[in-house]
C-alpha positions as CSV (number, residue, x, y, z in Angstrom):
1,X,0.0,0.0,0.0
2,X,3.0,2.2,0.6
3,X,3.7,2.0,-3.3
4,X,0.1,3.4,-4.3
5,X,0.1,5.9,-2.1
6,X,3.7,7.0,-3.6
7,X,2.4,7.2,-6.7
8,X,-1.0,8.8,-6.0
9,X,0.2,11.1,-3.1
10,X,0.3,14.7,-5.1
11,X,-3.5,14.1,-6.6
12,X,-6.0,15.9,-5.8
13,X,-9.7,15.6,-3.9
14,X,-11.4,15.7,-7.0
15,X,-8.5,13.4,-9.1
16,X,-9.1,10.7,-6.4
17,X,-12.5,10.8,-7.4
18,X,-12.7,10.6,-10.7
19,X,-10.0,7.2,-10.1
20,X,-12.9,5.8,-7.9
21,X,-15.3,6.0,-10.4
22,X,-13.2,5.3,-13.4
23,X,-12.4,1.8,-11.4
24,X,-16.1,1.7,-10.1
25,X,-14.7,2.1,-6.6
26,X,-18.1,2.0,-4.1
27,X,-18.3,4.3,-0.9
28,X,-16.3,7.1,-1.4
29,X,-18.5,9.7,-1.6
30,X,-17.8,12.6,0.9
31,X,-14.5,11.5,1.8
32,X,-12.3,14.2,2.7
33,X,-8.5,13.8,0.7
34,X,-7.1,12.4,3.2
35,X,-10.0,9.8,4.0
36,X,-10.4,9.2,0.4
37,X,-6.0,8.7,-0.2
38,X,-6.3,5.9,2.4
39,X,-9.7,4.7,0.8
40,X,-7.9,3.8,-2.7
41,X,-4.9,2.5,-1.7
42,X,-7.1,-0.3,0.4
43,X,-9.4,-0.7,-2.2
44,X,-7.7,-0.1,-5.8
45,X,-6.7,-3.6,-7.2
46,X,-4.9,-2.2,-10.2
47,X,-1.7,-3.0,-11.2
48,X,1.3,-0.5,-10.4
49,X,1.9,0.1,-13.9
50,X,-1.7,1.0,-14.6
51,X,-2.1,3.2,-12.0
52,X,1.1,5.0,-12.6
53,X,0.2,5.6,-16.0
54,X,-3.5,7.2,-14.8
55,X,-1.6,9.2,-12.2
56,X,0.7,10.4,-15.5
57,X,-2.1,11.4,-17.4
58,X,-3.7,13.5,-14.6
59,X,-0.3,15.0,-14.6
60,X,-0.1,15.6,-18.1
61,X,-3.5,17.2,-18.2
62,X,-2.7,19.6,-15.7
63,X,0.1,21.1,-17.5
64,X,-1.8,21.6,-20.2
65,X,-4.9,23.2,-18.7
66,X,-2.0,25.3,-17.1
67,X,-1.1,26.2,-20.9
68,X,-4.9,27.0,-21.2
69,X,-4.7,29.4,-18.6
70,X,-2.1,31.2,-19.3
71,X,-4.0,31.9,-22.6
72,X,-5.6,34.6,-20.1
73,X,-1.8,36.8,-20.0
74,X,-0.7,35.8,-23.9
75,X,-3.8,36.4,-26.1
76,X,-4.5,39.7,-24.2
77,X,-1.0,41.1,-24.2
78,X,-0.3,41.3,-20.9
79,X,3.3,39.9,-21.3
80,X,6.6,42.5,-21.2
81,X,9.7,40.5,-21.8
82,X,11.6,42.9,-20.2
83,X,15.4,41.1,-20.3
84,X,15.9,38.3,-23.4
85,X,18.3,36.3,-23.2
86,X,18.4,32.8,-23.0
87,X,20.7,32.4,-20.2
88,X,18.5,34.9,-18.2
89,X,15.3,35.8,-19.2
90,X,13.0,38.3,-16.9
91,X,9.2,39.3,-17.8
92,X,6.4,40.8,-16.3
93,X,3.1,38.7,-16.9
94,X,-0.2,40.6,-15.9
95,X,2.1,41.7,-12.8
96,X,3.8,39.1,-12.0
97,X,7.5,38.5,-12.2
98,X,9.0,35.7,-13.4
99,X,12.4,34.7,-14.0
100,X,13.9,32.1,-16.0
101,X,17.4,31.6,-16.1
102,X,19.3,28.7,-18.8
103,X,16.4,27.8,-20.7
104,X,16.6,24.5,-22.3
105,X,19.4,23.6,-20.8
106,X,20.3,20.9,-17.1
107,X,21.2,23.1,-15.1
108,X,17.1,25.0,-16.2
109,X,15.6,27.1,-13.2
110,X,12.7,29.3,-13.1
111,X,11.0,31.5,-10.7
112,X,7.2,33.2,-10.2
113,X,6.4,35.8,-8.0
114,X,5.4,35.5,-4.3
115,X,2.6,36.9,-5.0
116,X,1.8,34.0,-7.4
117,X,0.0,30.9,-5.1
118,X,0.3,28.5,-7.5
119,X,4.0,29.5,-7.3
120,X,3.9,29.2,-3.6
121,X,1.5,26.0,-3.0
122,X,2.3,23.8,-5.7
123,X,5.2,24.0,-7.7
124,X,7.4,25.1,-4.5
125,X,6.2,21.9,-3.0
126,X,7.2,19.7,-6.3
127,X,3.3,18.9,-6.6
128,X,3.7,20.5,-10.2
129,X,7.0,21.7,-12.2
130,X,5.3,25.5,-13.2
131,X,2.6,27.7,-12.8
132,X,0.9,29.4,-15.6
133,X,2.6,32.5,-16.0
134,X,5.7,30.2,-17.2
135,X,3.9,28.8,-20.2
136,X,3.2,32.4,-20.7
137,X,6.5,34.0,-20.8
138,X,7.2,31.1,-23.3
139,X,4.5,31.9,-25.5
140,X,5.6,35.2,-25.9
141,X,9.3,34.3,-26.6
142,X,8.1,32.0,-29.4
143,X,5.5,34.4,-30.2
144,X,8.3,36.8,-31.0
145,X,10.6,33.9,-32.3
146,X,13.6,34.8,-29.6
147,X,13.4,31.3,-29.0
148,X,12.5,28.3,-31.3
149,X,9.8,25.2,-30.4
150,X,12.9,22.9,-29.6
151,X,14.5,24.5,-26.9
152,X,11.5,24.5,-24.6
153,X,11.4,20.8,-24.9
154,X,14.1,19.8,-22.2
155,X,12.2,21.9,-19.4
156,X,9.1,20.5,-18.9
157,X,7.6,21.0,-22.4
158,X,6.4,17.9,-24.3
159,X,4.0,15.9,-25.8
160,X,0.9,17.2,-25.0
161,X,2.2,20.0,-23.4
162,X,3.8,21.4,-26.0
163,X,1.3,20.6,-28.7
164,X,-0.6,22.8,-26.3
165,X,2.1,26.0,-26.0
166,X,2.1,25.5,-30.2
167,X,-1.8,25.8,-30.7
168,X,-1.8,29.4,-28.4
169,X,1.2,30.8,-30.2
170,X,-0.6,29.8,-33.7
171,X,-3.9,30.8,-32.3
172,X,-2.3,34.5,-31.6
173,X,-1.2,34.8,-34.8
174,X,-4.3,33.7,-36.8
175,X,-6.3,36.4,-34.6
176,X,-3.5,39.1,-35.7
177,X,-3.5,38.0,-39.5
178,X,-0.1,37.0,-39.0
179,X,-0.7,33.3,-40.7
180,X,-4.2,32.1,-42.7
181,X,-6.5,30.2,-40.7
182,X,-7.2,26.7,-42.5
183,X,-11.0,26.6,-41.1
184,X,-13.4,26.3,-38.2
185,X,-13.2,22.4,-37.5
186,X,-17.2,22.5,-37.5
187,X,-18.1,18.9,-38.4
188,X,-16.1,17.9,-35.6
189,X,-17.1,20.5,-33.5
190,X,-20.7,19.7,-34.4
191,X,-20.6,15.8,-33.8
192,X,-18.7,16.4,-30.5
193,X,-21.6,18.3,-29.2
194,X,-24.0,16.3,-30.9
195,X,-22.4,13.0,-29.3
196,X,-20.7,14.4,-25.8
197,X,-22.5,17.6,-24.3
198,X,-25.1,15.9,-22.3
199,X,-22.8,13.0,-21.3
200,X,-20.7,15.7,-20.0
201,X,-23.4,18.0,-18.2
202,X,-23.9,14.7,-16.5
203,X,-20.9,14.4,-15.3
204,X,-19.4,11.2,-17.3
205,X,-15.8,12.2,-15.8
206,X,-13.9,9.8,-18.0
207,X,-15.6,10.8,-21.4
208,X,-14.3,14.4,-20.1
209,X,-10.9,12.8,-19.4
210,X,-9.7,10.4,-21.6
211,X,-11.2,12.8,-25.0
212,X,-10.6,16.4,-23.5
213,X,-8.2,15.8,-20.6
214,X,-10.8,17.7,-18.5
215,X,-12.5,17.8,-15.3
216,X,-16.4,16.9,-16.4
217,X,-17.0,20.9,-15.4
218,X,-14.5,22.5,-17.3
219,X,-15.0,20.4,-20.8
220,X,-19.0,21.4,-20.1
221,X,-17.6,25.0,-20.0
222,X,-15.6,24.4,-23.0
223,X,-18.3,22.7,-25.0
224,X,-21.1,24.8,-24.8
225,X,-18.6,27.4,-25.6
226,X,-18.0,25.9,-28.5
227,X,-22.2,25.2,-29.0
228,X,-22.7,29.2,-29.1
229,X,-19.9,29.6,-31.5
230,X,-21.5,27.2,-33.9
231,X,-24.9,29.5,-33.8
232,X,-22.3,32.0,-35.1
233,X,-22.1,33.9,-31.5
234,X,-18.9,35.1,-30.0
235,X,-17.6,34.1,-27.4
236,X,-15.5,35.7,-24.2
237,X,-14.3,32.7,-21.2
238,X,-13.9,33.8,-18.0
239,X,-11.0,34.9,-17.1
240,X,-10.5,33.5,-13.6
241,X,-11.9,30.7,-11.4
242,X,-14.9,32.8,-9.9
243,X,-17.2,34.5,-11.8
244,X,-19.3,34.1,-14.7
245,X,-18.3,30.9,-17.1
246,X,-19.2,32.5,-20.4
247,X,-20.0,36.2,-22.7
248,X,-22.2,35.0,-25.7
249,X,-22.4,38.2,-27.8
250,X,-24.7,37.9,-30.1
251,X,-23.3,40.7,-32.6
252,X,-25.5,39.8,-35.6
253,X,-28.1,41.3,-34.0
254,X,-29.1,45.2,-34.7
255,X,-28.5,46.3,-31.5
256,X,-26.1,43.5,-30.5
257,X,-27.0,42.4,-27.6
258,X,-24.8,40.5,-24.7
259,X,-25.4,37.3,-22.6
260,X,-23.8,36.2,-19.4
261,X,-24.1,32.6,-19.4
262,X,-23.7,30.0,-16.2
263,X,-22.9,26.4,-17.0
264,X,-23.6,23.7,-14.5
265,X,-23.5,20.2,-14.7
266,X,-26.0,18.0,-12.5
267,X,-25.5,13.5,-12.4
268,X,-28.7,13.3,-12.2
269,X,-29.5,15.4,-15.3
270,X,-31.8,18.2,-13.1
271,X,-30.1,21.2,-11.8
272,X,-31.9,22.3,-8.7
273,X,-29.3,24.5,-7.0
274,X,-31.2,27.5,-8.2
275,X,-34.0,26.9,-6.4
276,X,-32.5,25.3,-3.0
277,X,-29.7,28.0,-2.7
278,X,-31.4,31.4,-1.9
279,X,-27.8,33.7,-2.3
280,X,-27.7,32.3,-5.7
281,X,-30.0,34.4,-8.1
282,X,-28.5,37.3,-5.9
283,X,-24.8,35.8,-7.3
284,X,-25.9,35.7,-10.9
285,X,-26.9,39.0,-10.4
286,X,-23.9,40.0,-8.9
287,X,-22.0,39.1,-11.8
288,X,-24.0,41.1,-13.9
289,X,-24.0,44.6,-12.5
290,X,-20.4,44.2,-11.7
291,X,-20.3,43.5,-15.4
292,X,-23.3,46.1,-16.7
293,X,-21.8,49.3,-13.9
294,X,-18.0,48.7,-13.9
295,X,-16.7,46.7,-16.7
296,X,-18.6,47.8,-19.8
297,X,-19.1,51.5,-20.6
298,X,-21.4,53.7,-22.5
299,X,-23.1,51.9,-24.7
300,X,-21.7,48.4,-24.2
301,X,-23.5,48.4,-21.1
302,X,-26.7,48.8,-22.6
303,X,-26.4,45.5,-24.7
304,X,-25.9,43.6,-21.8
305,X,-29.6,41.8,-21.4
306,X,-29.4,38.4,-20.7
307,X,-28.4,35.8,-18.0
308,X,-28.6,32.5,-19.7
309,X,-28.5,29.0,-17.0
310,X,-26.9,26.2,-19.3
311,X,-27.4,22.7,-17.5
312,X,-28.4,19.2,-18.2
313,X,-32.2,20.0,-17.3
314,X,-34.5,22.1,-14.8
315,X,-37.3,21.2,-12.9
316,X,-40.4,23.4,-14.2
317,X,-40.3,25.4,-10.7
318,X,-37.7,27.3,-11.8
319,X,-39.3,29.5,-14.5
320,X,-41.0,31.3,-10.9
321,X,-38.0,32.8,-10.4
322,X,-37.7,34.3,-14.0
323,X,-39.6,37.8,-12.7
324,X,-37.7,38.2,-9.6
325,X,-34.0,38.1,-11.1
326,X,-35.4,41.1,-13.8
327,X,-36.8,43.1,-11.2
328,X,-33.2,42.8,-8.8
329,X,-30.8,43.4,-11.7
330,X,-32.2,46.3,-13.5
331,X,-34.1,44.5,-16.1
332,X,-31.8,41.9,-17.5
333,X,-33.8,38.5,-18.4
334,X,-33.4,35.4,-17.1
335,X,-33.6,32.0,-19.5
336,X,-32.9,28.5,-18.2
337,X,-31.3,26.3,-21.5
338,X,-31.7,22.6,-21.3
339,X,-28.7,21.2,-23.1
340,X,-30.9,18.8,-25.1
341,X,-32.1,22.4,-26.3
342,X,-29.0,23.7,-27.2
343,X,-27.7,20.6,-28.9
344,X,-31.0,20.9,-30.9
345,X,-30.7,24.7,-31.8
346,X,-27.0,23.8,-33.0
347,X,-28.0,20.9,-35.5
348,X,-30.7,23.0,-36.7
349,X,-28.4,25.9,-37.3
350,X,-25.9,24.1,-38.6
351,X,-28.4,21.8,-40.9
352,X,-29.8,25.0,-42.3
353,X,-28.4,28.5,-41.1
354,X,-31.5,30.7,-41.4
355,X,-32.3,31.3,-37.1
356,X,-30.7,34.5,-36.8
357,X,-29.6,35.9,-33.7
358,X,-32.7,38.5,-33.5
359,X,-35.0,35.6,-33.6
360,X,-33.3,33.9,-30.8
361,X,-33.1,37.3,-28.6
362,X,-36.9,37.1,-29.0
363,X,-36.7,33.6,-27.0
364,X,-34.2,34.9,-24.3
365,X,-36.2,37.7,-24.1
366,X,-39.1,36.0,-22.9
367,X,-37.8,34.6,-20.0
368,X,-38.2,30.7,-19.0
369,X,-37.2,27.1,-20.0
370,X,-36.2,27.1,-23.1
371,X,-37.5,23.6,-24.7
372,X,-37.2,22.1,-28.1
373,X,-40.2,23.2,-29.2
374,X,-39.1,26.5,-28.7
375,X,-36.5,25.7,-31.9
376,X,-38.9,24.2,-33.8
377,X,-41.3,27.5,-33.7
378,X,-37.8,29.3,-34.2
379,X,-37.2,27.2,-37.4
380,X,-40.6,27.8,-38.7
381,X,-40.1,31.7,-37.7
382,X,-37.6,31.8,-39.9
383,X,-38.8,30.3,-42.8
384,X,-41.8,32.6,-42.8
385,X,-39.9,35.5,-42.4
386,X,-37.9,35.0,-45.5
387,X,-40.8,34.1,-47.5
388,X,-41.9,38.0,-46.3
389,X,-38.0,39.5,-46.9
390,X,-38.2,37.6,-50.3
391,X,-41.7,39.1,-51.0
392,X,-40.5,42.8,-49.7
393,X,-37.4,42.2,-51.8
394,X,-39.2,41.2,-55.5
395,X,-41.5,44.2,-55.0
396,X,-39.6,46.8,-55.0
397,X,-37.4,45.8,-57.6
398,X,-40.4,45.3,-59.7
399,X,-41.3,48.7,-58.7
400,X,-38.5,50.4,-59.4
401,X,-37.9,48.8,-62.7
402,X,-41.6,49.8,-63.8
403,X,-40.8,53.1,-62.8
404,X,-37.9,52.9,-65.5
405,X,-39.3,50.5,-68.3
406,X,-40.8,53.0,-70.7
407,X,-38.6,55.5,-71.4
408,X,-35.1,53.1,-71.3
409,X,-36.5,49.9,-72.8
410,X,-36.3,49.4,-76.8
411,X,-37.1,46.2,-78.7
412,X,-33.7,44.7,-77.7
413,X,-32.3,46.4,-74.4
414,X,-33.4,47.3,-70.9
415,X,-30.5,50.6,-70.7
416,X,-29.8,51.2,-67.0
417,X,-27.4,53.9,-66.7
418,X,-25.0,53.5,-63.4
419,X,-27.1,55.7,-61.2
420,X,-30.4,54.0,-62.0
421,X,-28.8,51.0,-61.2
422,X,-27.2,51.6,-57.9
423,X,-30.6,53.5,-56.8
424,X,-32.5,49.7,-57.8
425,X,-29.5,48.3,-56.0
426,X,-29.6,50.2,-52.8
427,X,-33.8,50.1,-52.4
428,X,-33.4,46.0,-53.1
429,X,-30.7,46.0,-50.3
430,X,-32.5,48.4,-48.0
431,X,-35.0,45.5,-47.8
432,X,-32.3,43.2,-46.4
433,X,-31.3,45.6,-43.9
434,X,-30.2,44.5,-41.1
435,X,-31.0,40.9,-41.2
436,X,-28.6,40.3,-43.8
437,X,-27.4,43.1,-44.5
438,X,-25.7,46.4,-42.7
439,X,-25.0,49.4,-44.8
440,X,-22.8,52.7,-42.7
441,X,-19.4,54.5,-44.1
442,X,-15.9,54.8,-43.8
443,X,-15.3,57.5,-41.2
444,X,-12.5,58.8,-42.8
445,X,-13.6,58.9,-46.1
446,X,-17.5,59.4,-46.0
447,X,-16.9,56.2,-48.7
448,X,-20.6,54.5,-48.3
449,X,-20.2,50.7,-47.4
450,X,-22.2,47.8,-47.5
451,X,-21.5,44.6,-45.3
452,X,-22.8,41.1,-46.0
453,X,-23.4,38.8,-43.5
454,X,-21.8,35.4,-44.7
455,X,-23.3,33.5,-41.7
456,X,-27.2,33.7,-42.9
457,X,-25.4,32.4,-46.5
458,X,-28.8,29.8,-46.7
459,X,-31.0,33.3,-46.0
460,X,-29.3,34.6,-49.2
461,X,-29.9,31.9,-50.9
462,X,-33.9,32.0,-51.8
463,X,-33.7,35.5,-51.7
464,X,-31.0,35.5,-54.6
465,X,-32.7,32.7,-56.3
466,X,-36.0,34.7,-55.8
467,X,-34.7,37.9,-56.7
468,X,-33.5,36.0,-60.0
469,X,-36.7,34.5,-61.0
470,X,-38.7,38.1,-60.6
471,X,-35.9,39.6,-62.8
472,X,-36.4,37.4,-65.4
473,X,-40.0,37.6,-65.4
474,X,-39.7,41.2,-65.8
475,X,-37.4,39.8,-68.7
476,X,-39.6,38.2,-70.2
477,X,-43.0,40.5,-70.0
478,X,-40.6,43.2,-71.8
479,X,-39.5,40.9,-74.5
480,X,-43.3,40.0,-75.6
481,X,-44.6,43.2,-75.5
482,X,-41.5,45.6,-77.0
483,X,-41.7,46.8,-80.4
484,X,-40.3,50.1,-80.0
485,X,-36.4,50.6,-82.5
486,X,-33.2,50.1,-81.0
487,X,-30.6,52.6,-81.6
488,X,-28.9,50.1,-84.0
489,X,-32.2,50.2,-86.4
490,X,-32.9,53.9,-85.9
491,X,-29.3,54.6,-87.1
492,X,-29.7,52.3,-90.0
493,X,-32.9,53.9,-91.3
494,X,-31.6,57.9,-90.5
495,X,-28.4,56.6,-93.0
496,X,-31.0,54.8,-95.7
497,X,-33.2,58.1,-95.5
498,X,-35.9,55.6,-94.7
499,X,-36.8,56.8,-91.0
């Protein structure tokens, strides 16, 4: 027994745990770490090997999430490499100081600031070799190529871990334009949320592991995340481990409006906490009026509306407390999203992209569960409103080319001069505004632009193909009823004497 608990000596509360249940271990349930250490070393029949290869995994993960969080520091900036050089190499990370001094080499060391508890509490105390404002500095250096992929290799920086480090760095430089971004990975995006999300928001702990070296919790985080992005909403993760889990901005909107969104996972598949903890609507609020007074200004603050609940299921009580939350936080609504929903709402998207984000607003505006009948209406919604954008649409271009017809058409051409054109042009898009469409100029020129939304690309298509068909219906009326010369013929006759 003094071998297992060797190995499994530095894991944690909640890595214990998810051991018990990957080996179906009975009984464990509100152990304490100690308790629970001395419960699986009696009762874990593995072999050594096996277990220290789990316990090396658990490790493995851990660096990397630290490579995730230090994503916090890199991808905002907030790293100053203030000396470079590879045998001493200072920075300042979101204010903290860290040192590193022979990088890549035996005699490697590194320091983090006192200030820094990871620092203090684990790496100190050789539970973990860094903290996350290490893989930060890194980042940076590579980020700035003072250093090269290889020579972080020797100092705790493989595998994994380094595929990890490579992914920010390349991640930075897609969002700066610095290298082309080879796509959006949505069919496998799609299928994992399709296939894992509400095994996960149920807790399936190994699912979480073994496919996104996770926690159950955090992979929930990450995957609805990822659900909202596929609905074309962007996304802002929290930035630290208390707080909100998720922004969903949904910026296709006109106004754009902003959602704070709380995921919780429940093994049961219900999440009740809402209703048996009474502080915890006055938490979600807290989050956000911190957010809606201190973080966002001006008009930012007004687009914040929405607190969106993201867990397995609800029981139907819940939709009682929908009033109260508006009336203590100013207004903003409150929705409860099953993920049997969501997952829904995604496939449905993704199937046929034609729910726009004004549509859903409508949903989370209301207030309550939102079920899956809720994304079938929304699906139907949106197929009647582009038969009416269609219709709006082949009106007025038939109106404005009436309006043109008899004095430009001869027996051969319809002649649209560039100014009648761009007026037809600019009334057909004014139709599409802003569901498709947004028009505005270039500040500094007063240049007038128009910007398509390539999201809502199935939106555009009937429209197009509708716009098409009136077009050449106009066509074709013209073409039977014409007689009047072209300019060809009148030219012809005026040389022959003949006109």
């Amino acid at each position: 027994m003094g071998i297992k608990k060797g190995i499994l000596k530095d894991l944690t509360q909640k890595e214990l745990q998810e051991i018990c249940s990957r080996y179906k271990l009975k009984g464990f349930s509100g152990l304490k770490q100690s308790e629970l250490m001395q419960f699986v070393c009696e009762n874990l029949e593995a072999p050594q090997e096996e277990i220290q290869s789990i316990v090396n995994t658990l490790r493995e993960d851990k660096l990397v999430n630290k490579i995730s969080d230090s994503a916090d520091y890199f991808l905002t900036k907030q790293i100053h490499i203030l000396y470079g050089d590879k045998a001493f190499i200072k920075a300042n990370v979101g204010g903290y100081e860290v040192k590193i001094e022979n990088l890549g080499k035996e005699n490697f060391n590194y320091s983090c600031d006192e200030k820094c508890q990871d620092w203090i509490y684990q790496v100190k105390k050789g539970r973990y070799p860094f903290c996350k404002h290490y893989p930060a500095v890194l980042a940076q250096l590579i980020f700035e190529e003072q250093i090269n992929v290889d020579e972080v290799r020797p100092n705790y920086i493989e595998g994994k871990v380094l595929s990890a480090l490579i992914s920010l760095v390349e991640k930075r430089k897609k969002e700066e334009g610095l290298i082309f971004p080879t796509g959006r990975q949505i069919e496998e995006r799609s299928k994992n949320i399709e296939e894992d999300l509400l095994k996960i928001s149920m807790q399936d702990q190994i699912l979480a592991r073994d496919k996104y070296h996770e926690v159950a919790e955090m992979a929930f985080e990450t995957l609805v995340g990822d659900a909202f992005q596929l609905i074309e909403f962007e996304t802002i993760p929290k930035r630290k481990t208390i707080g909100w889990d998720l922004l969903i901005l949904g910026s296709l909107a006109s106004p754009p409006f902003i959602g704070v969104v709380e995921c919780k996972t429940a093994a049961d598949g219900v999440h009740e906490q809402v209703l048996r903890n009474p502080n915890y609507l006055q938490r979600l609020k807290e989050y956000c009026i911190d957010l809606k007074e201190k973080k966002l200004v001006g008009t930012l603050s007004n687009y914040l509306k929405y607190m969106v609940i993201v867990a397995p299921g609800f029981p139907l009580e819940v939709t009682s407390l929908c009033g109260p939350f508006s009336q203590m936080s100013a207004g903003i609504k409150l929705s409860f999203f099953p993920v049997k929903s969501l997952v829904k709402l995604v496939r449905t998207f993704r199937d046929n992209p034609i729910i726009t984000h004004s549509m859903i607003e409508r949903v989370l505006w209301r207030g309550s569960i939102i079920t899956e009948e809720d994304i079938d209406i929304l699906l139907r919604g949106a197929s009647d409103h582009i038969s009416d954008l269609l219709g709006k649409c082949r009106k007025v271009l038939r109106e404005k080319m009436q309006g043109v017809l008899h004095r430009i058409t001869d027996s051969s051409f319809i002649k649209l001069d560039s100014v009648l054109f761009q007026d037809m042009l600019k009334a057909v898009l004014a139709e599409l505004e802003p569901d498709i469409v947004r028009s505005g100029k270039k500040e500094a020129v007063g240049v007038e632009t128009i910007s398509i939304m390539h999201d809502y690309y199935n939106i555009w298509r009937p429209v197009l193909e509708g716009l098409v068909e009136e077009f050449i219906c106009i066509l074709k009326s013209e073409s039977e009823q014409r007689v009047k010369r072209t300019e060809l013929k009148e030219e012809i006759l005026r040389l022959l004497e003949l006109g």
